[in-house]
RODREN-660895 format. One line per 5 residues: for each residue x, y, z of N, C-alpha, C. Coordinates in steps of 0.02 Angstrom, whole numbers. Atoms other than C-alpha are relative to their C-alpha. Layout:
% residues N
X/Y/Z/X/Y/Z/X/Y/Z | ...
***
This chain:
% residues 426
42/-21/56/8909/-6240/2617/44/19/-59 | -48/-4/53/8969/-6232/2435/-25/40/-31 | 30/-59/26/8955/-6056/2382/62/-8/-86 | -56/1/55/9013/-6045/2181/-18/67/-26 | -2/-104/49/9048/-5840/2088/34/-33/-32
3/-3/80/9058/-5854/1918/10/70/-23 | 24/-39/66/9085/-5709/1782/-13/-12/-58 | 10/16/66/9011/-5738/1634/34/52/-54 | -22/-45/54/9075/-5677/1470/-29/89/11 | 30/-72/-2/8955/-5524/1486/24/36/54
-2/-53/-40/9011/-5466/1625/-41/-15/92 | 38/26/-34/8879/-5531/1734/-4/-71/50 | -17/23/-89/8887/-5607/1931/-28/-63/-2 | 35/49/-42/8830/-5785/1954/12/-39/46 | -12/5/-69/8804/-5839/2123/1/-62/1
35/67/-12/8781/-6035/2152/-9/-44/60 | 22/27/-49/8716/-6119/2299/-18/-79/46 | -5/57/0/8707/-6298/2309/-45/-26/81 | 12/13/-71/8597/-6363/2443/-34/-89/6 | -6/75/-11/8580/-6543/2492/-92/-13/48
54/-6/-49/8395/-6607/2561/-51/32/-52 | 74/-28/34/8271/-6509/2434/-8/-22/-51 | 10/29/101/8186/-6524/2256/-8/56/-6 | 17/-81/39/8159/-6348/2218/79/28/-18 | -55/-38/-2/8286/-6216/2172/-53/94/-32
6/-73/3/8261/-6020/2172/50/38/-32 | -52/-41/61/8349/-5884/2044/-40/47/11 | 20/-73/-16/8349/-5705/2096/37/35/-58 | -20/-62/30/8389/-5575/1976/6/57/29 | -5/-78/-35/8464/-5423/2054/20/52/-20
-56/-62/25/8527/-5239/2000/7/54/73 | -27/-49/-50/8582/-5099/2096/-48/53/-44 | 44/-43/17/8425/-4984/2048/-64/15/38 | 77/11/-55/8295/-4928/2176/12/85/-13 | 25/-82/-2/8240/-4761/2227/75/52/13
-58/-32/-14/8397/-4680/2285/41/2/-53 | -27/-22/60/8466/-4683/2103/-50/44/-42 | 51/0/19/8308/-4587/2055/19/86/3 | 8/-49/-11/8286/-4405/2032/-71/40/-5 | 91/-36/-34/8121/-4286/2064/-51/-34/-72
35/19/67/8078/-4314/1871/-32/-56/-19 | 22/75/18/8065/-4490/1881/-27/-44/67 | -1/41/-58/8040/-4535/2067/-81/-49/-18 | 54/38/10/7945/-4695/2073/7/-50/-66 | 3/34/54/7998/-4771/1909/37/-58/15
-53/54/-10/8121/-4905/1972/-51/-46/12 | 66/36/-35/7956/-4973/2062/-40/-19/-48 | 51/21/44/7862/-4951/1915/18/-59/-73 | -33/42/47/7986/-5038/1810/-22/-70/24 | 22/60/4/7975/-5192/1914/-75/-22/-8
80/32/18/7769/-5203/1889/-14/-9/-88 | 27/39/87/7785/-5192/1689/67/-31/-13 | -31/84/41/7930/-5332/1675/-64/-61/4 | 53/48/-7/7769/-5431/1734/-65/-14/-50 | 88/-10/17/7648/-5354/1607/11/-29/-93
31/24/75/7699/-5418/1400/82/-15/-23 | -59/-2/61/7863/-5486/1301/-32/-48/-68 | 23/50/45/7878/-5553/1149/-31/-61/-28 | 15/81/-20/7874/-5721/1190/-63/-7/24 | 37/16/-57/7736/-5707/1336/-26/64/3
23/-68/27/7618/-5583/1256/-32/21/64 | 36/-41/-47/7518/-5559/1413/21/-8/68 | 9/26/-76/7539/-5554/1620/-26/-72/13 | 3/98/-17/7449/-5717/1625/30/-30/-23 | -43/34/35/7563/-5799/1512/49/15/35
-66/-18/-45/7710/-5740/1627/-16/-27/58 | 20/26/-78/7626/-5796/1794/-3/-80/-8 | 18/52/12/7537/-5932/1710/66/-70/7 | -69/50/30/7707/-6029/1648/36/-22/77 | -32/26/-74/7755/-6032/1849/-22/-32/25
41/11/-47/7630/-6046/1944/-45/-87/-52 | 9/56/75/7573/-6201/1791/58/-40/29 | -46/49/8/7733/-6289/1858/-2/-12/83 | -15/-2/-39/7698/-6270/2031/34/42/39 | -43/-46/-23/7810/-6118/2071/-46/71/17
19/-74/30/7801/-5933/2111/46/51/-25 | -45/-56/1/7864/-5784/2077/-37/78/15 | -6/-60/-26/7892/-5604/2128/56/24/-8 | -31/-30/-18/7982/-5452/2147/-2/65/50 | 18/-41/-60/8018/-5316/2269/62/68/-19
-52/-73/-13/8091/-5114/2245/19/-9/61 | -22/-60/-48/8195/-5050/2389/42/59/-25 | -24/-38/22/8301/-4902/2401/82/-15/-17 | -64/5/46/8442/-4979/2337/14/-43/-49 | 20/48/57/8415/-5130/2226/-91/-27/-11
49/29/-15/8279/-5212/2150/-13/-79/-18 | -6/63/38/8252/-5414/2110/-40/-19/-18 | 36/16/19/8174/-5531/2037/12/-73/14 | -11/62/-15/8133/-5696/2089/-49/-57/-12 | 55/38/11/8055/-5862/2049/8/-59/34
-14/79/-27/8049/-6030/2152/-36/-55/-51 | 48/32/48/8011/-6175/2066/27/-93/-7 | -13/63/4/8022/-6370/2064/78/-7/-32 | -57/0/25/8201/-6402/2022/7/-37/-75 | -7/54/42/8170/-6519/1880/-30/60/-86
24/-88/43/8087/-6329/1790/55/52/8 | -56/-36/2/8253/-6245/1806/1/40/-57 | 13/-51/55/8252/-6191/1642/-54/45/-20 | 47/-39/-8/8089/-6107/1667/3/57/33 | -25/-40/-42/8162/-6017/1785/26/45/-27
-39/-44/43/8296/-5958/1674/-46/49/-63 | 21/-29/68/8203/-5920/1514/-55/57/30 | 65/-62/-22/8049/-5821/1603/68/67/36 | -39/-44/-38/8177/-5723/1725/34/45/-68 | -26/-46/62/8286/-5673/1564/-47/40/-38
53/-39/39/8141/-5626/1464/-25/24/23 | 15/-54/-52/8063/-5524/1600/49/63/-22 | -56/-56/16/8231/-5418/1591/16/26/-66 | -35/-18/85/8279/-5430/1415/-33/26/-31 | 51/-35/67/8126/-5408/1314/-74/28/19
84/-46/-41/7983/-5333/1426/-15/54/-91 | -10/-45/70/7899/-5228/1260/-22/102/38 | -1/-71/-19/7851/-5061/1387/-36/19/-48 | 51/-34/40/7695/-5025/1271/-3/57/46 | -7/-62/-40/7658/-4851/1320/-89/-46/30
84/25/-8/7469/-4924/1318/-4/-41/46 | -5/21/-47/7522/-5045/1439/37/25/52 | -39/-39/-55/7629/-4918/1553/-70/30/6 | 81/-38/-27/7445/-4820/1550/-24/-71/46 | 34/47/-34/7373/-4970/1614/7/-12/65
-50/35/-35/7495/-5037/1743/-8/72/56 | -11/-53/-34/7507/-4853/1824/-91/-4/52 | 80/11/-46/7310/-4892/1885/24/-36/75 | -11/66/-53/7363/-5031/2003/60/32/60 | -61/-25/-42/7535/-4922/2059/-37/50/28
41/-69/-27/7412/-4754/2097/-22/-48/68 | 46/47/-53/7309/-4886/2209/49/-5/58 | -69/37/-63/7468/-4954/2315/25/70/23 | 22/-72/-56/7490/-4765/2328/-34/34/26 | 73/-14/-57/7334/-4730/2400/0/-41/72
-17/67/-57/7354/-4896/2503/39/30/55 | -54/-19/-25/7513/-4834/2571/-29/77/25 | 32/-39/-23/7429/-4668/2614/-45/12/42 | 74/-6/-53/7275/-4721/2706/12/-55/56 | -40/43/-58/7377/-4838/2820/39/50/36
-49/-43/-43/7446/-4724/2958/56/-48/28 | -71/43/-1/7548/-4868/3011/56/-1/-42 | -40/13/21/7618/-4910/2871/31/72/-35 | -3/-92/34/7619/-4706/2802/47/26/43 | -26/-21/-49/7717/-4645/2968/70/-53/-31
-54/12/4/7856/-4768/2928/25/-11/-66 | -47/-26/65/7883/-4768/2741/-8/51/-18 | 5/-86/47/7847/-4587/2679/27/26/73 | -5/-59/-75/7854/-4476/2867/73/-23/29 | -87/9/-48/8027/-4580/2954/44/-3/-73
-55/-29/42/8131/-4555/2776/-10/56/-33 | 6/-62/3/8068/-4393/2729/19/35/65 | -38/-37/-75/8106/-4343/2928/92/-5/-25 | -76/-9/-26/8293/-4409/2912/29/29/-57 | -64/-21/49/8339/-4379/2733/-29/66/-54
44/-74/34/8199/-4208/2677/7/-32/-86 | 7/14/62/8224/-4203/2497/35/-51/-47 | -43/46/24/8365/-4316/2452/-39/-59/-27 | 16/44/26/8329/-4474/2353/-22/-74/57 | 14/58/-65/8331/-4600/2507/-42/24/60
74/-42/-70/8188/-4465/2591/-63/-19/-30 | 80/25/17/8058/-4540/2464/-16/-77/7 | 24/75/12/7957/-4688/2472/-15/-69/-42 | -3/44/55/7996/-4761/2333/-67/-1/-57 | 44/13/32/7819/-4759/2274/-1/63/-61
-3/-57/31/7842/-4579/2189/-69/25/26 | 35/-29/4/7704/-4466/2176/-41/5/-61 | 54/-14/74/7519/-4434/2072/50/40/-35 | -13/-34/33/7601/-4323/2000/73/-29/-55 | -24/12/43/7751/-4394/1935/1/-63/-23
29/69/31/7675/-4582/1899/-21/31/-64 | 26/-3/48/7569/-4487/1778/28/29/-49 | -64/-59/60/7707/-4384/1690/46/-72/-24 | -28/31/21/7796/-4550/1656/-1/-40/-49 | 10/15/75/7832/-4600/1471/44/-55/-8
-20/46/25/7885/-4733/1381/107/26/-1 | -52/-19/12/8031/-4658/1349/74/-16/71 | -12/22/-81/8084/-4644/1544/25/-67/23 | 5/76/-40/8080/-4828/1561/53/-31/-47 | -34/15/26/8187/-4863/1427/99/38/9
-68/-48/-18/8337/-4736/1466/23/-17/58 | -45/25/-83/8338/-4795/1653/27/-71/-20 | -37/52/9/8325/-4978/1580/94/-8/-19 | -61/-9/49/8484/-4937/1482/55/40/21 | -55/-53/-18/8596/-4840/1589/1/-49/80
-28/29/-94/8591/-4959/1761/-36/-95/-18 | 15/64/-2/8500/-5140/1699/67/0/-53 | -70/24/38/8682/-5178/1645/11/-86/25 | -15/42/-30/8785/-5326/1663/38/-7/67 | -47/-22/-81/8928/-5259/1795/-35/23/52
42/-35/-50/8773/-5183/1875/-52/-59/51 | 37/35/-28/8685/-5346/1935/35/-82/5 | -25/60/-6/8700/-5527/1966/-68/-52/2 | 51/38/15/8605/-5692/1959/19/-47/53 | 10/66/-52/8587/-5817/2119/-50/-50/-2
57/73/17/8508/-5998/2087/12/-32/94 | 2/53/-67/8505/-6098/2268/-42/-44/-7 | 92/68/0/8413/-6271/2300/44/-64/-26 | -22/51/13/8460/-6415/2219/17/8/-84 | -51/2/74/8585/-6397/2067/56/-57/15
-50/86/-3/8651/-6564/2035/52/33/-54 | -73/-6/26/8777/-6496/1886/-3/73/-3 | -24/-58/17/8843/-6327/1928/32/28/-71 | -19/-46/69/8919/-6294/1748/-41/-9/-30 | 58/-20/39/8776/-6332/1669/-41/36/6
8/-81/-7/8703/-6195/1754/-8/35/-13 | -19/-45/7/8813/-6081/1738/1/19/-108 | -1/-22/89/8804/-6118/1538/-59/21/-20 | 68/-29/-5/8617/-6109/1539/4/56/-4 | 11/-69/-39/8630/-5940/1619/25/43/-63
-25/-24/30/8753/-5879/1501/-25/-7/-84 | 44/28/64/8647/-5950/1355/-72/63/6 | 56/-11/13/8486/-5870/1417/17/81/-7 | -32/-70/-25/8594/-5704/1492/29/45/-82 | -40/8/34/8671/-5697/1324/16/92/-34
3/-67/37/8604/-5517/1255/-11/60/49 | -11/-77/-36/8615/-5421/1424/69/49/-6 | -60/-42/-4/8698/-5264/1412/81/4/17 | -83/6/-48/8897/-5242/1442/10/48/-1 | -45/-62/-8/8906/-5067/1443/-16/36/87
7/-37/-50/8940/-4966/1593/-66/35/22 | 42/-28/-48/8813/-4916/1739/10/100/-35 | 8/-87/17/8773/-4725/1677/-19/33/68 | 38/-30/-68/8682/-4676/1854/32/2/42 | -16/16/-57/8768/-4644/1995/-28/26/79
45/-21/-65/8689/-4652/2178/32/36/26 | -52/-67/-55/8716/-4474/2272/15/-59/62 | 7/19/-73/8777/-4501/2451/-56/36/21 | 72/-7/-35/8660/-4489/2580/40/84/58 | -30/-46/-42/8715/-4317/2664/-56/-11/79
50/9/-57/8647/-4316/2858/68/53/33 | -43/-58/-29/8699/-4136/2949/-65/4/51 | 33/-16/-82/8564/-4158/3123/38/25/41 | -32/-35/-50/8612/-4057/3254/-46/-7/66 | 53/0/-56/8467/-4068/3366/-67/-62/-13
29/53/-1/8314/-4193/3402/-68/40/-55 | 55/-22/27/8168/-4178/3260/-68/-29/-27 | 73/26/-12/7978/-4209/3249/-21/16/-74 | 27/-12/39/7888/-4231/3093/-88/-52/9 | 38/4/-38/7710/-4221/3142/-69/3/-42
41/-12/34/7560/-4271/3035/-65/-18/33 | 67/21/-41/7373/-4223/3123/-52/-40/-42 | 67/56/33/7242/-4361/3063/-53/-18/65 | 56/14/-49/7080/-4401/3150/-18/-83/12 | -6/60/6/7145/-4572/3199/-15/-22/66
43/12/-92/7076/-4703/3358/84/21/29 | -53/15/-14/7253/-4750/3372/68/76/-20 | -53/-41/0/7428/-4627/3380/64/-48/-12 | -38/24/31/7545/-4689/3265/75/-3/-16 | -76/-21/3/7747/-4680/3288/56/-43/-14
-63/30/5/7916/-4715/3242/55/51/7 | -67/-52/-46/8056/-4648/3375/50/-48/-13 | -60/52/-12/8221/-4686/3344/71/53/-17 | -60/-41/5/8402/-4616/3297/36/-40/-61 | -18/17/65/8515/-4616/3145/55/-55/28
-39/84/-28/8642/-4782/3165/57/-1/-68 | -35/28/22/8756/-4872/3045/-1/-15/-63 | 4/16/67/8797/-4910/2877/22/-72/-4 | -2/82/18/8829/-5099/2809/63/-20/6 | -72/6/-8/9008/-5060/2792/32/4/97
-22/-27/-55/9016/-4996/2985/9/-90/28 | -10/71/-53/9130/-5126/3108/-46/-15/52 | 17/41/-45/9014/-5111/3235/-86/-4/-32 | 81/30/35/8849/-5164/3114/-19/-68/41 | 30/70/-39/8839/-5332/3221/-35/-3/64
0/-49/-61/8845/-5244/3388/-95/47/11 | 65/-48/35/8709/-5106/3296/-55/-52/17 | 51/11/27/8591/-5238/3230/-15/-71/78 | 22/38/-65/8596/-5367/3411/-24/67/47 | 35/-47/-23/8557/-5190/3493/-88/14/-11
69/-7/21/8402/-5175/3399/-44/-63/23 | 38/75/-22/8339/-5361/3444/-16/5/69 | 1/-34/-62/8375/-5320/3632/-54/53/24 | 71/-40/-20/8264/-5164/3620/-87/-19/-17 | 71/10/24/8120/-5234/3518/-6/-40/-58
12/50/56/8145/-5376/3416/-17/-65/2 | 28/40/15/8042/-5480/3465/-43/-4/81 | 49/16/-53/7905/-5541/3621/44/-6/69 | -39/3/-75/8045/-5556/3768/45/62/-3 | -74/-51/-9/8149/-5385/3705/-49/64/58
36/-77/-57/8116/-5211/3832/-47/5/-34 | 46/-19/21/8009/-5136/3722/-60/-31/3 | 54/43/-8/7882/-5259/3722/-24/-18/67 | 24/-23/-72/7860/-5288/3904/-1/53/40 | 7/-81/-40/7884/-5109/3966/-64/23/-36
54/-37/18/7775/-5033/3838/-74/-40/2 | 67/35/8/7640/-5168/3822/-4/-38/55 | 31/40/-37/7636/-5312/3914/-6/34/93 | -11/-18/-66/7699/-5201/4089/-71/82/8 | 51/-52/13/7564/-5049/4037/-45/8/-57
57/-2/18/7452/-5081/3921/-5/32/-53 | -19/-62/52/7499/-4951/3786/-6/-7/-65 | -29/6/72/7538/-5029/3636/-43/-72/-8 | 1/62/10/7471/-5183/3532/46/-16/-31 | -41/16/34/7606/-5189/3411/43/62/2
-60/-34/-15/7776/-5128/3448/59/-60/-8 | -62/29/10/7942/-5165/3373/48/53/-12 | -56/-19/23/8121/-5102/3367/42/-40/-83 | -31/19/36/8206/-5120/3188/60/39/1 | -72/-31/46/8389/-5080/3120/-7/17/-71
3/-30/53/8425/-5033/2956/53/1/-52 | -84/-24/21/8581/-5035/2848/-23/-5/-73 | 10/-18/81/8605/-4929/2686/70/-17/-19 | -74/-34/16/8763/-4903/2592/44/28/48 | -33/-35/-33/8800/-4769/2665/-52/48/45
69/-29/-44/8673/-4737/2801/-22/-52/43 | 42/41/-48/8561/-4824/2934/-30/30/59 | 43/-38/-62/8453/-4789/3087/-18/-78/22 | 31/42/-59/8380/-4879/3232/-81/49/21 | 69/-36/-20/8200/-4848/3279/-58/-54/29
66/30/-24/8029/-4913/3358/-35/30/-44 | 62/-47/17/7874/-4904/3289/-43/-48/45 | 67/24/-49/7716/-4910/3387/-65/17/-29 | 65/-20/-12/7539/-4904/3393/-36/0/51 | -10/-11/-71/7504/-4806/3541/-90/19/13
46/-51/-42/7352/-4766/3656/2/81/-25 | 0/-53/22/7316/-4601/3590/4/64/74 | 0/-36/-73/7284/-4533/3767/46/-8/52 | -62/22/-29/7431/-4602/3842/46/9/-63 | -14/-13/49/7526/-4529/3704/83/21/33
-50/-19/-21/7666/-4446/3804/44/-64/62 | -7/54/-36/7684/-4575/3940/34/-56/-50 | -41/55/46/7729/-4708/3793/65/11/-17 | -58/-47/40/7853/-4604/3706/55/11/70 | -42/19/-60/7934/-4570/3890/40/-73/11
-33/84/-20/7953/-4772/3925/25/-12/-68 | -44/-25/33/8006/-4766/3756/81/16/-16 | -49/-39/-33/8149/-4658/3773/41/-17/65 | -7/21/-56/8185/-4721/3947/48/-74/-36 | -17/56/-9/8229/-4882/3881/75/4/-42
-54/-41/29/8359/-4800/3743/34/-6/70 | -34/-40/-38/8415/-4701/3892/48/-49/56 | -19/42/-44/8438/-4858/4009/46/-46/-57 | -51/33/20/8516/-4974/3878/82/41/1 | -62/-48/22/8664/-4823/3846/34/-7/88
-36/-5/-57/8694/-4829/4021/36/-49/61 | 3/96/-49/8707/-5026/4098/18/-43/-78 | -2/67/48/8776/-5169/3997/-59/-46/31 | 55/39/2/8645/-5282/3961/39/-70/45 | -28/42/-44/8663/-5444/4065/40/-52/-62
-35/58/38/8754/-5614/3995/-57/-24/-10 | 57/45/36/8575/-5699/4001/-22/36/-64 | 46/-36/57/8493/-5568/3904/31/10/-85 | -49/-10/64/8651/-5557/3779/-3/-73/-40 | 12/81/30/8640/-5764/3755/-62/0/-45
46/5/56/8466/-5748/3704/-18/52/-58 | -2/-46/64/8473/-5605/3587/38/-61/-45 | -50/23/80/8611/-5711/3487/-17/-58/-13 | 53/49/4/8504/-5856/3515/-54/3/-71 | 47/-15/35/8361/-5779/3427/33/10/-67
-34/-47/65/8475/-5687/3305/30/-77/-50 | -53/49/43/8581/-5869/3252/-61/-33/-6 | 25/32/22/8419/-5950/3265/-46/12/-63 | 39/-18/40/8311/-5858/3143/45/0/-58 | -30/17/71/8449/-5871/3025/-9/-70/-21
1/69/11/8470/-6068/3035/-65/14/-22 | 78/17/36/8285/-6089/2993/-14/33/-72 | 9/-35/41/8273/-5951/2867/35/-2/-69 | -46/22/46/8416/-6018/2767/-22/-54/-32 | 26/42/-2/8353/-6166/2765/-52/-9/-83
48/-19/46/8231/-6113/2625/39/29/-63 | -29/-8/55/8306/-6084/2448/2/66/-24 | 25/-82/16/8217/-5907/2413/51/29/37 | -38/-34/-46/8293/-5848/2589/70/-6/-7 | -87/2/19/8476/-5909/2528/28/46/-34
-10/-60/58/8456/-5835/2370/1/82/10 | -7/-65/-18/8401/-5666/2436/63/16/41 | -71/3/-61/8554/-5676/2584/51/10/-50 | -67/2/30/8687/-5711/2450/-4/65/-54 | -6/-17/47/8623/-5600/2317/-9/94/7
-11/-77/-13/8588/-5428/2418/79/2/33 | -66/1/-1/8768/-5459/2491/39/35/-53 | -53/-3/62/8844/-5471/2331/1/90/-32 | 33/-48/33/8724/-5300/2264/28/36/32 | 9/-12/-33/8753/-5219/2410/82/36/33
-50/5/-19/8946/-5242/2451/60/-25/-47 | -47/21/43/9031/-5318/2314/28/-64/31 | -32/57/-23/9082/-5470/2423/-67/-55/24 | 51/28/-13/8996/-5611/2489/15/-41/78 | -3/5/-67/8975/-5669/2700/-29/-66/-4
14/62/-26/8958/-5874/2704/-55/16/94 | 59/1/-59/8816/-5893/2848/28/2/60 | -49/17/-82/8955/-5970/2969/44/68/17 | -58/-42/-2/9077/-5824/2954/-59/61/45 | 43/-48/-28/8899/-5707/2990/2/-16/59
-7/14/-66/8879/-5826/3156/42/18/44 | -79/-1/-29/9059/-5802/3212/7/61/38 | 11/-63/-34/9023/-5617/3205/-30/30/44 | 53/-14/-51/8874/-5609/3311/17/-34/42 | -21/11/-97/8948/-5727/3444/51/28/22
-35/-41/-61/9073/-5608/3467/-7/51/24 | 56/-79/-20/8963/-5469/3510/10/0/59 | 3/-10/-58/9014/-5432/3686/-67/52/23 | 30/-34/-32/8907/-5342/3812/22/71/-6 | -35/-62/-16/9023/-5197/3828/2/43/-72
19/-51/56/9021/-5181/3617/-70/23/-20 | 54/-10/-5/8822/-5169/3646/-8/64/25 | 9/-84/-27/8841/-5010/3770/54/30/-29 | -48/-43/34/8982/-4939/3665/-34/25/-78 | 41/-14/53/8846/-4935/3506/-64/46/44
43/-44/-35/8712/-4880/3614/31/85/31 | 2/-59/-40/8801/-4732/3696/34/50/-55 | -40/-36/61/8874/-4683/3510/-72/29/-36 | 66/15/46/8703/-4698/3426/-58/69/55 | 69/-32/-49/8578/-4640/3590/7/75/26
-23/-76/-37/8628/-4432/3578/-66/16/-41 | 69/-48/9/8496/-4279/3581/-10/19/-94 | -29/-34/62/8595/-4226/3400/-48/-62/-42 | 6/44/40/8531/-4381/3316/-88/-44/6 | 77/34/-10/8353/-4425/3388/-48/29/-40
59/-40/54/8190/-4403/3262/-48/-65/42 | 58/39/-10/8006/-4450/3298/-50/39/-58 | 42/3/43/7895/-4465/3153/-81/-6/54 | 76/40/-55/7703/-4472/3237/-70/30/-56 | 70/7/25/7520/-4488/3140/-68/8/64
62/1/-66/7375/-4457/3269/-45/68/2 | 53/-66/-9/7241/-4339/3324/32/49/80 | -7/-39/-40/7350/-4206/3412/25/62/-28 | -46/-61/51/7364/-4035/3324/28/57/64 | -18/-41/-34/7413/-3953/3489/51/-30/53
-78/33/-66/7551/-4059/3575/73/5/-38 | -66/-5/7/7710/-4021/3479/49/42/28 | -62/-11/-45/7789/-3914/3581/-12/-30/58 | -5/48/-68/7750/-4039/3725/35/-72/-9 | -38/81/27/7829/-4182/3618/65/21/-8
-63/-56/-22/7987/-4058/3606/14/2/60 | -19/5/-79/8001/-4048/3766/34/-72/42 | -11/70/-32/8012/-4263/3804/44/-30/-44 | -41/62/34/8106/-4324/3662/76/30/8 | -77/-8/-19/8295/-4308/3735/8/-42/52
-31/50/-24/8405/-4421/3809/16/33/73
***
């Protein structure tokens, strides 16, 4: 695969991708700005930033005129906050490349941030925080499991902010964050798909790129402090059918050697229809309909966890097998079959997923955000087939202590926490 990095005059990262076999091509816009650069005053604005690049520029006075011009060529587009970058992306017939370019730039460059349209726009973000509120599923694992591990810190909110400070947010706000982290040294630009002349491109880019910022990132992301000493429950009673959880323990950062080790651990416990979790808790008892183990990798941070949706009355019993299965991986290397098909699953869901221009683009371009370097696909393979058995229980028995276990839980039990105290230890 023919990966090409570029700096443009400005300052600014471009990635290039070259892929043989398609007609499309995809261009992500990325910065290093999510919630975890955010402070109480503003939490929530990184999020809210990306919904009004969508809503008026000069050019493309309204939202439909921004959608329209894609989705009009056959393409789409989107973007997505997390807590550490956020992008922007558009797929789109390759032969519309420059559509690509000119909307993506003008998104960034000249969004106009009417206050009249920040009133507006904040309707639709209140909603997605309501949404996100009246989902115990999805409520238990973005607000309840990073408020459990990280309390007040910037990487303990959900990105979405709060009523309270959506509605305190001014024009002003949106322009000061623009201008202190949508830099050029602060982001980068990945095209994948079918680019027949890479320098023309890269001149494009630098044509459309031409008036982003070059001054220095102003913001800098705290670390993530984490001082657990003991196992902890954060426990919200709701009058729900279902009992809603996510058990797990703090883990690895992106930089950590054994992140390969970490993140085939997690597949093993519950990543997917043949890992433990899934036949112990469900298919062997009945417990669960949906249950998965994920990983996690921040900066400087990560965790391992399940989440379930448990029998409410078999509430302790789950959480036991659960636990149990932690307790048993830390203590037995997993077999050679069971290690083949983890890295099976793991090399195969990449091949396929790559495969797709969007999924390249995102791969190469949170890398880059993320780490400053960039991991060719084959070099990622290399790493995961050398994942022994033995560096599987040497992550597990680092990771699976009493000091480091949290269970987030949603359900109708306002009188079992000191009985859930009692079961969650190794």
């Amino acid at each position: 695969m023919e990966i090409i990095k570029e700096t443009l005059p400005s300052g600014l990262t471009v990635i290039l991708v070259p892929m043989a076999g398609t007609k499309s091509i995809t261009e992500v816009f990325i910065v290093r700005a999510g919630w975890k650069y955010e402070w109480p005053e503003i939490y929530g604005l990184s999020h809210f930033i990306e919904h009004m690049a969508f809503r008026r520029t000069n050019k493309r006075p309204t939202a439909e005129a921004i959608v329209k011009e894609v989705e009009g060529r056959g393409g789409t587009i989107n973007a997505l906050t997390i807590d550490e970058y956020t992008f922007y992306c558009v797929k789109i017939p390759a032969r519309f490349i420059n559509t690509a370019h000119d909307i993506i730039s003008d998104m960034l460059l000249n969004s106009k941030f009417d206050q009249e349209e920040i009133d507006i726009e904040r309707g639709p973000i209140l909603e997605e925080l309501h949404m996100n509120q009246d989902d115990p599923g999805l409520y238990v694992s973005s607000t309840l499991w990073p408020k459990l591990l990280y309390k007040n810190q910037p990487a303990g909110q959900n990105g979405l902010g709060t009523e309270e400070n959506l509605k305190g947010l001014k024009r002003k706000h949106f322009f000061d964050y623009l201008r202190k982290l949508y830099v050029a040294s602060n982001s980068a630009v990945c095209v994948t798909g079918k680019i027949e002349n890479p320098g023309k491109v890269l001149n494009d880019l630098n044509k459309y790129f031409r008036k982003i910022s070059q001054e220095k990132p102003k913001i800098k992301k705290p670390r993530v402090i984490e001082r657990q000493k003991k196992p902890k429950i954060l426990f919200e009673p709701r009058e729900t059918t279902q009992t809603h959880v996510v058990l797990g323990v703090r883990g690895y950062s992106i930089f950590h050697p054994g992140r390969y080790a970490f993140k085939m651990l997690g597949i093993i416990l519950g990543g997917n229809m043949s890992s433990r979790m899934f036949r112990e808790v469900r298919d062997k008892r009945g417990l669960a309909y949906d249950i998965h183990t994920d990983t996690y990798f921040q900066t400087d941070a990560g965790w391992l966890a399940t989440y379930a949706g448990l029998n409410s009355e078999k509430i302790i019993e789950a959480l036991q097998v659960i636990i149990g299965q932690y307790r048993e991986i830390s203590e037995k290397e997993v077999s050679q079959e069971e290690l083949r098909i983890a890295k099976d699953f793991i090399l195969g869901q990449m091949e396929m997923g790559l495969e797709n221009s969007d999924a390249l683009a995102l791969y190469f371009s949170e890398q880059f955000v993320l780490t400053g370097q960039i991991e060719a696909p084959e070099e990622r393979i290399q790493k995961f087939e050398s994942v022994t058995a033995g560096d599987i229980l040497r992550v597990a028995q680092d990771i699976f202590q009493n000091k480091s276990l949290n269970l987030a839980i949603v359900g109708p039990h306002r009188k079992l926490k000191e009985k859930l105290y009692s079961i969650i230890k190794f």
